[in-house]
N, C-alpha and C positions, 0 to 999 in steps of 0.2 A: 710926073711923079705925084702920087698920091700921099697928103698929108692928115693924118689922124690926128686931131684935134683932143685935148686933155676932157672928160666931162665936167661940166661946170659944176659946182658943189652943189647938193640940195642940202636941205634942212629939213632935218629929221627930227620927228617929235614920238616919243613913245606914248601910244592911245593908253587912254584908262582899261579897254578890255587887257591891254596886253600885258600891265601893271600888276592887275588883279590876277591873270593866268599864272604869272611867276610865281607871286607869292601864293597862292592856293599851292602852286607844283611843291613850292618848298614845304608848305606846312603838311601835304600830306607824306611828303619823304620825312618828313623828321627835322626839318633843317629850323631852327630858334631864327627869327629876324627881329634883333633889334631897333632898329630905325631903318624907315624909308627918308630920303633926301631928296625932295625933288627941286631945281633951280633951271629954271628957266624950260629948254627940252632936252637936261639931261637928268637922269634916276640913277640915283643911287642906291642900295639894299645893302645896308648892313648888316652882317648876319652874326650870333652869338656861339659858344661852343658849342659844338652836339654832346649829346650825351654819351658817356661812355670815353669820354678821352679824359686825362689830366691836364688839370690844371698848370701852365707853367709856374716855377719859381721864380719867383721878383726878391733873390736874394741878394743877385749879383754878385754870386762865388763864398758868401758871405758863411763863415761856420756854423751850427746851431748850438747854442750855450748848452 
């Protein structure tokens, strides 16, 4: 009986070329990034609205005088 073993975890680091490829792709699509995060070897990219959508309401149902 042949037993397949689970892979042992590696640890993955996102290289600076591959940081910098993202955010170029986003900035020549159009896409706003407000903050990069990076902590330890994981990145984060927070991105802002695109242009062209509304803005939601933060009324919370609320009537307008």
């Amino acid at each position: 009986m042949s037993r397949t073993l689970a892979p042992e975890p590696r640890r993955l680091r996102a290289s600076r070329s591959a940081i910098q490829a993202a955010l170029a792709a986003m900035k020549a699509s159009g896409v706003p990034v407000d903050k990069v995060c990076v902590i330890g070897g994981h990145v984060e990219i927070h991105c802002g609205r695109v242009d062209g959508g509304t803005a939601p309401e933060k009324d919370e149902g609320l009537e307008k005088w």
